[in-house]
N, C-alpha and C positions, 0 to 999 in steps of 0.2 A: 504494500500500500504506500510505503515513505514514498518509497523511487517514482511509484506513478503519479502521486498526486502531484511531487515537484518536477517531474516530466511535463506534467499537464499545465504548471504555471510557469515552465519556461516557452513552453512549445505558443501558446496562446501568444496573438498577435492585437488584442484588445480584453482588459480588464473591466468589469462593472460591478461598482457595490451597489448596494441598496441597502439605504436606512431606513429606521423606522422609530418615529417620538408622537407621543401625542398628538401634536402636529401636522401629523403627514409623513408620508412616506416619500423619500427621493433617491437617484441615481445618480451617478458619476460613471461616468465611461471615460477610462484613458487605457494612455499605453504609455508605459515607463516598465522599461528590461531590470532597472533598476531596485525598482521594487521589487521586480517579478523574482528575480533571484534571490532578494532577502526572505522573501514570503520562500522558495521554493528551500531553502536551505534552512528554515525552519522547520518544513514538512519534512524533510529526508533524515533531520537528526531526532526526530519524535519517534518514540515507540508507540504501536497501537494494538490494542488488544477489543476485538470485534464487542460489541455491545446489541441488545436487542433496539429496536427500532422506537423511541420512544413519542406521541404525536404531538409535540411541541412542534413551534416557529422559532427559529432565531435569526436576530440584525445583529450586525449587518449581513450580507449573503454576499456572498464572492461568488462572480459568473465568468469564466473564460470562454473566452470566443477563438479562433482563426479563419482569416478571411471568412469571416461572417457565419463562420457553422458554429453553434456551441460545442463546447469540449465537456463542460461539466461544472459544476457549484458546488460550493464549499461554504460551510456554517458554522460558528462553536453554538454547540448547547450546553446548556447549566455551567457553561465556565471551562470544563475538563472532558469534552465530549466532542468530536467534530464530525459532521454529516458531510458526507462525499458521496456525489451524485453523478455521473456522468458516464464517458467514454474510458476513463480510464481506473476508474476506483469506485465502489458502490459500496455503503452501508454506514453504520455507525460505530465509533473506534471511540476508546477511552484514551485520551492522548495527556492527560495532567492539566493544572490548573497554570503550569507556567508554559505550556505552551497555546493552552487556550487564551491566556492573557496574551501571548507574544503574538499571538494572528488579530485579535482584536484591535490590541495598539496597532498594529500595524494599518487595518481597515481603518480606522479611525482618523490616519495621518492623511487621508483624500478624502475627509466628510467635508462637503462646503461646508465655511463658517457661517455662522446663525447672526 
C-alpha cells in the first residue's frame, strides 16, 4: 500500500482538496511536484495495517488526477486512519496519529485563507 499510494501522488499531474467548515465546502486544484513528493514520502514511510471500512466523511479529501482521468482519493479518519480509494490502493489502513497529522498539515498548507 506505502509504495502505491506515493506512486499514485507522484505519478498525478493535478492535485485537488476539498474542505469542508460550516460554511461550505470548497476546492483547490493545483499542481506542485513539490508537495507531491513530500505528501508521497510521507505515504511510503507509514506503516499500515488494513482496518474495517468505517461510514464516516473526512476533510479535507485529496483527489489525484493525470491528464484529466482520476487516479484515486485519499482521507485521514479519526486522526490515525487513512481511506484510499482509487486505481492504485483501496481500503482503510490504521497509519498512527503522526502520520494522520502529517497529511492533514500538509492538506491544510493549500486551504485558501478565510
Amino acid at each position: 500500500e506505502a509504495t502505491d499510494l506515493a506512486f499514485q501522488a507522484r505519478l498525478s499531474d493535478s492535485v485537488t482538496i476539498s474542505y469542508y467548515s460550516p460554511q461550505g465546502s470548497e476546492k483547490v486544484t493545483f499542481t506542485d511536484p513539490e508537495w507531491q513528493e513530500r505528501l508521497a514520502r510521507i505515504l511510503e514511510t507509514s506503516s499500515y495495517e488494513p482496518r474495517e471500512h468505517c461510514l464516516c466523511v473526512a476533510y479535507p479529501k485529496i483527489e489525484f488526477s493525470n491528464q484529466g482521468k482520476p487516479l484515486g482519493q485519499l482521507s485521514v479518519h479519526h486522526g490515525e486512519k487513512i481511506r484510499a480509494y482509487g486505481s492504485y490502493a483501496k481500503g482503510d489502513y490504521f497509519v498512527g496519529a503522526a502520520t494522520g497529522k502529517a497529511i492533514n498539515d500538509l492538506a491544510m498548507e493549500k486551504k485558501p485563507s478565510e
